[in-house]
C-alpha positions, 0 to 999 in steps of 0.5 A: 444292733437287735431290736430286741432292747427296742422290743423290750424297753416298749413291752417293760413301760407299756406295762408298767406305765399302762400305756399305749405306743405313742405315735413315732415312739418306736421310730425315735427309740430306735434312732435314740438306741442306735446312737448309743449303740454305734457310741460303744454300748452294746449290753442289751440289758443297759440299751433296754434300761436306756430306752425305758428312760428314754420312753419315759422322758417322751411320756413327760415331754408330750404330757408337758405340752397337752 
């Protein structure tokens, strides 16, 4: 896999959330995308829109604990 949907996803919700890469959320992305990736999905469009879930989900999770 490309890092291109990982590239996306943090451009798309940067932007759209206004905010700033939190620390490890590339690392995890990655890993996270790879996963559905070696698990059969390979349309970069469907891995971008995964991973903006995915990044919004870790926005939620460390918002939850501050």
């Amino acid at each position: 896999m490309q890092t291109l949907p990982v590239d996306r996803a943090l451009s798309i919700y940067g932007a759209l959330a206004d905010r700033s890469e939190t620390k490890g959320a590339r690392e995890r992305l990655s890993r996270h995308l790879m996963k559905l990736y070696v698990d059969g999905e390979t349309n970069e469009h469907r891995l971008t829109v995964h991973g903006l879930s995915y990044l919004q989900k870790l926005d939620r999770d460390n918002d939850s604990r501050n």
